[in-house]
N, C-alpha and C positions, 0 to 999 in steps of 0.2 A: 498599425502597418509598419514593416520593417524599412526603414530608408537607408539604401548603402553609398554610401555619399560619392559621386560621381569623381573620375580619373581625375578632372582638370582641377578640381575641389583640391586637390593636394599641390596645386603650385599656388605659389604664393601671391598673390595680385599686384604689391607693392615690391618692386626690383629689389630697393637695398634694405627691405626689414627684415632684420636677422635676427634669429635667436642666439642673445649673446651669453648665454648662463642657464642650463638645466637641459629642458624640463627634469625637475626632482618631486620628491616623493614626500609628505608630510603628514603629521597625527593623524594613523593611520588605526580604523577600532572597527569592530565585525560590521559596522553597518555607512562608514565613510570613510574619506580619505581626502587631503587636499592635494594637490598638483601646482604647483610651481615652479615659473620660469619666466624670464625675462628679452627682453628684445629694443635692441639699440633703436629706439623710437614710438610714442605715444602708440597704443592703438588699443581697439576691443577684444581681447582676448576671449577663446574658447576651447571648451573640450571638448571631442564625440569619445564617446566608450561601448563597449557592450563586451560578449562573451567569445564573443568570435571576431580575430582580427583584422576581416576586410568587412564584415560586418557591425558597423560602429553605429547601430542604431538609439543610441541614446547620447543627449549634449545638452551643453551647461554653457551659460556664457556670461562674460560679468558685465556690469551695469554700469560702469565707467571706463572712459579711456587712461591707459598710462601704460608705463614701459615695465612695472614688476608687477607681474599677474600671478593671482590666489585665488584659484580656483575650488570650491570644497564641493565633494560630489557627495550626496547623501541618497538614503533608501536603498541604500545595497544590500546584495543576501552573504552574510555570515561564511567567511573560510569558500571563497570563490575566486578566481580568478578571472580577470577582466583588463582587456586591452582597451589603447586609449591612443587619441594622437591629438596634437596642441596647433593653435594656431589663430586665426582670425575671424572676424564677421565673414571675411573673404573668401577664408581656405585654410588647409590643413597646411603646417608645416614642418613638422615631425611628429613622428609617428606612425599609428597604423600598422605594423607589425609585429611578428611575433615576440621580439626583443623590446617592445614597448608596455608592459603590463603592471600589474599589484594584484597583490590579492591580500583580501580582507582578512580581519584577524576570527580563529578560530569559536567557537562559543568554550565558557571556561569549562562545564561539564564534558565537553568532549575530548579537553586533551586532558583534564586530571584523570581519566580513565584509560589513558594510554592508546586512544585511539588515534593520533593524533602527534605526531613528534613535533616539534620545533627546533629551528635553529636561529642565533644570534649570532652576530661579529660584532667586536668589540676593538675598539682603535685605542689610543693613548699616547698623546705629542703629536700625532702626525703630519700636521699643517706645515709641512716643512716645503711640499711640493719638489722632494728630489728624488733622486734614482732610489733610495732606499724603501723611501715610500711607497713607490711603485714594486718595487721586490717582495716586499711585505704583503699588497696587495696579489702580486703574482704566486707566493707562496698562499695563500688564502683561497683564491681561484681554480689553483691544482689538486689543494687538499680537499675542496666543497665540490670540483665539478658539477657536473650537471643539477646538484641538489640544491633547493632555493633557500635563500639567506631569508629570512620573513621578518626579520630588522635590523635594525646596527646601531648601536651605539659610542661616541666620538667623546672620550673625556676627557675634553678641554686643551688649553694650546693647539686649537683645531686652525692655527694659523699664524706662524709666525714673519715680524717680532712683534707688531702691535695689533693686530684685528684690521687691516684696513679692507675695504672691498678688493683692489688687488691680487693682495694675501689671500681672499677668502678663495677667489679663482683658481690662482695657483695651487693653493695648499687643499681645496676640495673637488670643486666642479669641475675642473681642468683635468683633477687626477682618477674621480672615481665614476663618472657618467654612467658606464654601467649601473651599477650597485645603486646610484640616483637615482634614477627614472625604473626599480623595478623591489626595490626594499625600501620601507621607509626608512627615516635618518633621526634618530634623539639624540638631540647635545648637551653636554654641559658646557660651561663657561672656565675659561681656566686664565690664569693670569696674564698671558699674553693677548688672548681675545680682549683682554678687558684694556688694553691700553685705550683701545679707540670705543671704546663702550662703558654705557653705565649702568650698573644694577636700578642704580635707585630712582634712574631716570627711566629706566630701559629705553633706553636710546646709542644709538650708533650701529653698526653693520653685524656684528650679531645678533640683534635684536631684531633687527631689520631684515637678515634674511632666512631667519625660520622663524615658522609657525612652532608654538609650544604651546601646551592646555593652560589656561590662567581658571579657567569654570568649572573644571571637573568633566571637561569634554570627552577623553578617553577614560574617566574612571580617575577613583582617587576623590580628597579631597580636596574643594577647589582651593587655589592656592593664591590666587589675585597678581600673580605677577610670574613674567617668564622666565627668569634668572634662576628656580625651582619650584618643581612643579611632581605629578608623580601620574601613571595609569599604569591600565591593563593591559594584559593580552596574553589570550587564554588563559593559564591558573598560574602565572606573574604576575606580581604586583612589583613595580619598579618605580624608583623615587629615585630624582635626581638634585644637589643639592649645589648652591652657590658657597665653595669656599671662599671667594675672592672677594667678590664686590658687594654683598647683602653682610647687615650686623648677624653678628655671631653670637653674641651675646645670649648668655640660657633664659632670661624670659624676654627676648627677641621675638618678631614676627616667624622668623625661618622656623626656629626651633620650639614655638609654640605649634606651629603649622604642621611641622615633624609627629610630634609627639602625638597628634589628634588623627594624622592619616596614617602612620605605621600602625599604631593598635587596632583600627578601624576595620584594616583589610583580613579579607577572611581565604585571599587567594593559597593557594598551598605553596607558592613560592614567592619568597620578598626578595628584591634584588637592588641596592642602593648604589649609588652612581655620582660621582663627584669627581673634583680635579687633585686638592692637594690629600697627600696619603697620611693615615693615622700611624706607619708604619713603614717605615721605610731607611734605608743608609744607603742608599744608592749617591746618584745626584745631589740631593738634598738631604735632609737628618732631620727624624721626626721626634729628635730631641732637643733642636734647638730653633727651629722657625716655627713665627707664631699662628700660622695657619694650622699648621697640620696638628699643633699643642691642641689649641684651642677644636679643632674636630672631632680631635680624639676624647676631650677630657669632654665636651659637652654635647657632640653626636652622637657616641658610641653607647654610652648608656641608655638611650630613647630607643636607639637600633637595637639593640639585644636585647629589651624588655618585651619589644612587639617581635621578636624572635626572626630580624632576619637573616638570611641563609650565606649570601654574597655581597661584598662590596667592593665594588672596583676603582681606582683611582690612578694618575698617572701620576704629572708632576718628575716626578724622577725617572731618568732614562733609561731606568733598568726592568727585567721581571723579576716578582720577588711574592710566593705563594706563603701564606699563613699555612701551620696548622688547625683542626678544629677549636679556638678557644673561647673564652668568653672572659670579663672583669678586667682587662689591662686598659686602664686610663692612665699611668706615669710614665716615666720615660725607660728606657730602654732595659735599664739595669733593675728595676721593678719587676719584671716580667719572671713568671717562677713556673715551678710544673703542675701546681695546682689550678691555672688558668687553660689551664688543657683541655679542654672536654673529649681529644683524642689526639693522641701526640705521634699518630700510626701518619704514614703516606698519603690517605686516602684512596690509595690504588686496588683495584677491587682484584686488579689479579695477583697482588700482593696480600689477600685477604684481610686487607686493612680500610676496605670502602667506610665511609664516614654516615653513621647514622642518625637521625632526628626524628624524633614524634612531632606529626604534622601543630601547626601552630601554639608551639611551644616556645615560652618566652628563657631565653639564658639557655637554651640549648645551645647555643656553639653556633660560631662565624667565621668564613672562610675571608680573609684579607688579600687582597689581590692588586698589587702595582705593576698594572702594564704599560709603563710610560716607551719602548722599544717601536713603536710606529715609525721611528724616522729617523732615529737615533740612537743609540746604545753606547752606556756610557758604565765604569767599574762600576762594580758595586761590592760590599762588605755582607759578613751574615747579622740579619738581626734576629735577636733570641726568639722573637714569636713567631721565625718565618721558617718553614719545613723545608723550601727549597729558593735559593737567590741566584738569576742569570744574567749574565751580559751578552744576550743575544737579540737581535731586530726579529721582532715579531706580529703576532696578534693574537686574541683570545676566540676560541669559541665554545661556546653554551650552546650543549644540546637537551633540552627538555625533554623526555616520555614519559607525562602520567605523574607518578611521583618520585621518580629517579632525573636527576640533574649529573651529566658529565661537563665537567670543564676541563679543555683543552688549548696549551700552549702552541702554536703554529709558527714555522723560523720560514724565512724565504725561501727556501726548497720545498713548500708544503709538508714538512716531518714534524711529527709531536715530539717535541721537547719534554714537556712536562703533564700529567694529565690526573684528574682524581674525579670521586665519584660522590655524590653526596644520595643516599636515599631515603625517603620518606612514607613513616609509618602510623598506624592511628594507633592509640593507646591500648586501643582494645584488640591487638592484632599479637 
């Protein structure tokens, strides 16, 4: 029987229990999705959802009292949308309308067939919680209009100067509530979050306030720890990776863990995701700090053997797009034109679009430092990079099938910079 949970149902019972953070959106896979959000005071948190927004006939509710509630809704149908509103044993307290929703991720045969687009947002630094951040997201907003974001990805410095809960306020919840409560959110960890945090503990308020897969829960192999982790969604396969605070080391946990779930996946797109850049003269020089040395000289080989497509990174303040290449582990001056695997634009109406045969290992990787989320800082050219800007931005990836567009978005909503990657089977 359908129950639509009664008018008064939505005021809240207890006067001063406020929702002090979210409701947001978490590891989100065609068939669940968590909900979280917090409230200045103990109490039993719950969800009502269903497919129509004043009709909320199905609810989930947790099993303990406390003030940060994780709520995970499962047995959902595949590529649906579904509204939801949050609140208590008592009552609803947001929610309930049309601007309260998710929708599940797609099944993978449906979008590699192009039935099916996807879109991604992609941040880098911008934990800064100032006006530019806001500008970035407002350039973001104009350019996406009415069309849904179906996730976002945040890499790292997702909070400055040190990770505290505060910062996390300011520099996320505070700034993007929208985009929260209606796209899921995957992060990485970048050096700043990691003042107040520990990989190896995983402990402190990044840890603390997202949910990330440690089991293999969206797909992937599982990983046993949230610091890096990898899933699905639709014919993506996406790995995100601890520069900062997990050993780096080549027969390491991380990088054994690497190397056993990039080859594994059989998705038509690999997309990796970290904080410090294998590539870069921005901000920072990915010829002389030991992070990005050590990424470069012992991730990037594991990446391009299981052939993946994208990798994005912040770190430095600037944007700064690769060419197609493949083989550059030394430093700057190493870099030649035989690591080229296309040294064209990428721009398709440049008839220079960037081609690959589907799961092909050392075909060629696109390098991507969007660290301009908050900040925009000079930057120099480096020899592997097709295009370098000092402009405040964000990235967007749009999926159809086996053609991938990424685009550069400036605070006015205008593409900056844009390329095409398409994929093909051998026998085509």
């Amino acid at each position: 029987m359908t129950v639509i949970y009664p008018e008064a149902e939505k005021r809240p019972v207890i006067d001063n229990l406020q929702i002090i953070r979210g409701p947001y959106l978490q590891q989100g896979t065609e068939s669940s999705i968590t909900i979280r959000w917090a409230t200045n005071a103990p109490t039993q948190g719950k969800v009502w959802y269903g497919t129509v927004p004043d009709r909320l006939c199905l609810e989930q509710q947790e099993t303990t009292i406390t003030s940060d509630h994780i709520v995970k809704l499962s047995g959902l149908t595949k590529d649906t949308k579904y509204y939801y509103a949050v609140g208590t044993t008592a009552g609803v307290q947001a929610g309930g309308t049309e601007d309260y929703f998710f929708v599940t991720a797609p099944a993978q045969d449906q979008v590699s067939l192009g039935v099916r687009p996807m879109r991604i947002w992609v941040l880098g630094d911008a934990g800064r919680g100032n006006d530019l951040a806001a500008a970035v997201q407002d350039g973001y907003l104009k350019f996406t209009q009415t069309r849904h974001t179906d996730l976002w990805l945040m890499l790292g410095d997702n909070a400055y100067d040190t990770g505290t809960y505060e910062e996390y306020q300011r520099g996320i919840f505070d700034m993007y509530p929208q985009l929260l409560r209606s796209s899921v959110l995957w992060t990485a960890i970048g050096n700043h979050d990691g003042g107040c945090a520990n990989s190896q503990l995983q402990t402190g308020p990044y840890y603390e306030l997202f949910t990330l897969p440690t089991r293999g829960e969206a797909g992937g192999v599982p990983s046993s720890t949230a610091a890096y982790y990898s899933f699905d969604y639709g014919n993506i396969h996406f790995i995100c990776l601890d520069s900062y605070g997990s050993d780096r080391s080549v027969a390491g946990k991380m990088f054994t863990w690497l190397a056993d779930d990039a080859i594994s996946s059989r998705q038509d797109w690999k997309v990796a995701f970290w904080h410090h850049p294998p590539y870069t003269k921005g901000s920072h020089d990915s010829d002389t700090e030991i992070e990005l040395i050590e990424m470069r000289e012992r991730a990037l080989p594991i990446l391009e053997e299981a052939g993946v497509d994208i990798v994005l990174c912040g770190h430095s303040h600037s944007y700064e797009r690769s060419y197609l290449i493949d083989g550059h582990y030394g430093n700057s001056d190493s870099f030649n034109e035989q690591m080229k695997k296309n040294g064209g634009s990428g721009r398709e109406d440049e008839s220079q679009q960037y081609q690959k045969p589907l799961l092909a290992s050392h075909a060629g990787t696109v390098y991507i430092v969007a660290g301009t989320s908050a900040l925009a800082d000079s930057v120099f050219p480096h020899p592997a990079m097709y295009t370098s800007l000092s402009i405040p931005g964000s990235l967007v990836l749009d999926v159809y099938g086996k053609r991938l567009d990424v685009k550069f978005i400036d605070c006015h909503g205008e593409i900056k910079d844009y390329f095409t990657i398409q994929k093909y089977s051998d026998g085509f």
